[in-house]
ROLUM-640960 format. One record per residue (C-alpha): residue number from 1; residue in one letter; x, y, z. Coordinates in steps of 0.05 Angstrom, whole numbers. Layout:
<banus>
{NUM; 'a'; {X; Y; Z}}
...
</banus>
This chain:
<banus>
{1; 'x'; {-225; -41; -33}}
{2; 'x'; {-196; -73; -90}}
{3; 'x'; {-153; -28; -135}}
{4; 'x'; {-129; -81; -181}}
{5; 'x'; {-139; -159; -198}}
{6; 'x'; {-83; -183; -240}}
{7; 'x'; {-73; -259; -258}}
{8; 'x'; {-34; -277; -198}}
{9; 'x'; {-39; -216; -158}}
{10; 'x'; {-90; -168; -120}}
{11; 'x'; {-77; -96; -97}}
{12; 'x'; {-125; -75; -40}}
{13; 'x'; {-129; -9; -19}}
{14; 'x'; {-117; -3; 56}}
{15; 'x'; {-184; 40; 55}}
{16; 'x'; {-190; 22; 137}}
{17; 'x'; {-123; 76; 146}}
{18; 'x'; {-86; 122; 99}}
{19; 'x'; {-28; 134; 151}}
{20; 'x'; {8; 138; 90}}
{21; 'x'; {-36; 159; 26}}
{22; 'x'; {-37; 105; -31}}
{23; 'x'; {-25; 56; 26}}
{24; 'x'; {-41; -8; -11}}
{25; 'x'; {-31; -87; 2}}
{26; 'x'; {2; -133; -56}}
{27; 'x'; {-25; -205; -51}}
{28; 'x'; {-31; -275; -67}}
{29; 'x'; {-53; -353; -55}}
{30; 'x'; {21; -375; -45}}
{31; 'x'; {42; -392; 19}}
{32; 'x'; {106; -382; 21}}
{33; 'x'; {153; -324; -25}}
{34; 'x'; {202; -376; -43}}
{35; 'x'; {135; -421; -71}}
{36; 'x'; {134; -356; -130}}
{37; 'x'; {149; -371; -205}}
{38; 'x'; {184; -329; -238}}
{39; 'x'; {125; -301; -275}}
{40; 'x'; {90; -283; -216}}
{41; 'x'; {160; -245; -188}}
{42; 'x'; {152; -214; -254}}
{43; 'x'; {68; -181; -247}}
{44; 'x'; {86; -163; -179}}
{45; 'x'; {146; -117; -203}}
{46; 'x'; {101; -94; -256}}
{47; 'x'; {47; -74; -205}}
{48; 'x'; {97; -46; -162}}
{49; 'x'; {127; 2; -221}}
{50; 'x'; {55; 24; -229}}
{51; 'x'; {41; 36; -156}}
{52; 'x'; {99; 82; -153}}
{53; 'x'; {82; 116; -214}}
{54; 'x'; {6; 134; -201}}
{55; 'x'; {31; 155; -130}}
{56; 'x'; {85; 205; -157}}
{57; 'x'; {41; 225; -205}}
{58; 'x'; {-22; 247; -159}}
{59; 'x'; {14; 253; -84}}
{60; 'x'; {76; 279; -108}}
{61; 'x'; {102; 216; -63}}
{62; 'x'; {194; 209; -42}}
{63; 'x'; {201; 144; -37}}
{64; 'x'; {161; 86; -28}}
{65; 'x'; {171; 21; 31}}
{66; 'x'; {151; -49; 4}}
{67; 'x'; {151; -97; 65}}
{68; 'x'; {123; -177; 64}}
{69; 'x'; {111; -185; 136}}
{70; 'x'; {74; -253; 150}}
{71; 'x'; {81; -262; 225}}
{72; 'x'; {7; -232; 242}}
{73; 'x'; {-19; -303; 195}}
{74; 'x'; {20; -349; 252}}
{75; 'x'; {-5; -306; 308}}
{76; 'x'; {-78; -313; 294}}
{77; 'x'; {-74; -386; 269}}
{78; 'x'; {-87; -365; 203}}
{79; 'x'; {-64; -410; 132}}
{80; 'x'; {0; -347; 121}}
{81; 'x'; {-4; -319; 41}}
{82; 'x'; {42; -281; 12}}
{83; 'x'; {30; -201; 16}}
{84; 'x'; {63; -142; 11}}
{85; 'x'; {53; -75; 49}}
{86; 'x'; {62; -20; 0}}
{87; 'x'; {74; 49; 36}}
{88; 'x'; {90; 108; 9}}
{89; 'x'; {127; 158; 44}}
{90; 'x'; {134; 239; 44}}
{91; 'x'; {194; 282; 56}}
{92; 'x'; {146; 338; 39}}
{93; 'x'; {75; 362; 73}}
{94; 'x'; {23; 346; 17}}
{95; 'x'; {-50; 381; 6}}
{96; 'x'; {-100; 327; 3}}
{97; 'x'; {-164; 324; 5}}
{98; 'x'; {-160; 396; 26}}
{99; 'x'; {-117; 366; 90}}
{100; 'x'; {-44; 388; 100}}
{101; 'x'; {-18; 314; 107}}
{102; 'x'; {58; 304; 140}}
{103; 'x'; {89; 249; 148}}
{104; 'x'; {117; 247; 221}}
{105; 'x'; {173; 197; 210}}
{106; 'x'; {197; 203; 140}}
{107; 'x'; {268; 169; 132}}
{108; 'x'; {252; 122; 187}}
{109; 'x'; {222; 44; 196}}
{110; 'x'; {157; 52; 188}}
{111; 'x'; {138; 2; 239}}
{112; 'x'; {180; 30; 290}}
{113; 'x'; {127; 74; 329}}
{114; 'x'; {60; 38; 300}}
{115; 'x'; {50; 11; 366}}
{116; 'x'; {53; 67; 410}}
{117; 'x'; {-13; 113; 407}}
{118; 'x'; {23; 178; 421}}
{119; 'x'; {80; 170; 366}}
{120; 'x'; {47; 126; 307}}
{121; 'x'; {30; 158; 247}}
{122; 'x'; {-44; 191; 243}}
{123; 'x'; {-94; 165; 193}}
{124; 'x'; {-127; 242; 182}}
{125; 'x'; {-175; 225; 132}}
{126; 'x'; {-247; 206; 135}}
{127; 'x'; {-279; 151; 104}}
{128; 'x'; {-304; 196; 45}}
{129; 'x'; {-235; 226; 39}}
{130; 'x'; {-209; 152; 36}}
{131; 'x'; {-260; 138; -25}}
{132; 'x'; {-230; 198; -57}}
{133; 'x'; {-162; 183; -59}}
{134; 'x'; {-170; 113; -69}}
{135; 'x'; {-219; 139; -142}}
{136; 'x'; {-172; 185; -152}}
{137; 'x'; {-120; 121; -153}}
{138; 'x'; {-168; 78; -189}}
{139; 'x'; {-176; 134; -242}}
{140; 'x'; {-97; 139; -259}}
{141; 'x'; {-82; 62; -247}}
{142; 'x'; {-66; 38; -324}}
{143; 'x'; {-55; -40; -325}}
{144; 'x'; {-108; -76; -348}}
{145; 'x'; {-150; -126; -299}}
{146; 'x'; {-154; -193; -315}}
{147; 'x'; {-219; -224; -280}}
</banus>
């Protein structure tokens, strides 16, 4: 679900898991992150400064994990672009969605148990709860779209 079109750079909401709520992906056409002009280093700190904020401001959110891992692209044979992973994290057990959300591994890699069934992170929300969250996102989200 797209949160946000800017001139160089999407933000898609990761509406298929909320392991981490606001869990978002930062993207674009280039190929490579050394192929980036400096203007386009420049919308994707601004979109990053606004992630943070909107997630502070409605998920009372610690600290936030902004990864650009490409490998999966080579794996499947596909052209790679450039994307980030944008996951917030909480020290703190949050109400959501009337859900008591923790977050198992705060403090550690992220990626360090998301391939083992029995220690990953759980995704607890339903795919209305996901629409929720991800309004309640659109809703506080303040740059403006250029489409």
């Amino acid at each position: 679900m797209e949160l946000y079109k800017g001139k160089y750079w999407e933000v898609i909401f990761v509406d298929w898991c909320q392991e981490f709520p606001g869990q978002c992906i930062v993207s674009c056409e280039k190929e490579s992150l050394s192929d980036l002009s400096n203007e386009e280093w420049v919308e994707l700190g601004i979109i990053e400064k606004e992630l943070e904020r909107v997630c502070k401001k409605l998920f009372q959110t610690s600290m936030f994990n902004f990864a650009c891992l490409m490998n999966n692209a080579y794996k499947d044979g596909e052209t790679p672009h450039v994307h980030f992973q944008f996951i917030p994290r909480y020290q703190s057990k949050v109400l959501l969605c009337e859900k008591t959300y923790k977050d198992r591994h705060f403090g550690y890699n992220f990626w360090k148990w998301a391939n083992s069934k029995l220690k990953r992170q759980k995704d607890i929300f339903t795919k209305t709860e996901k629409l929720e969250i991800f309004q309640m996102m659109q809703n506080e989200f303040a740059l403006e779209e250029t489409k």
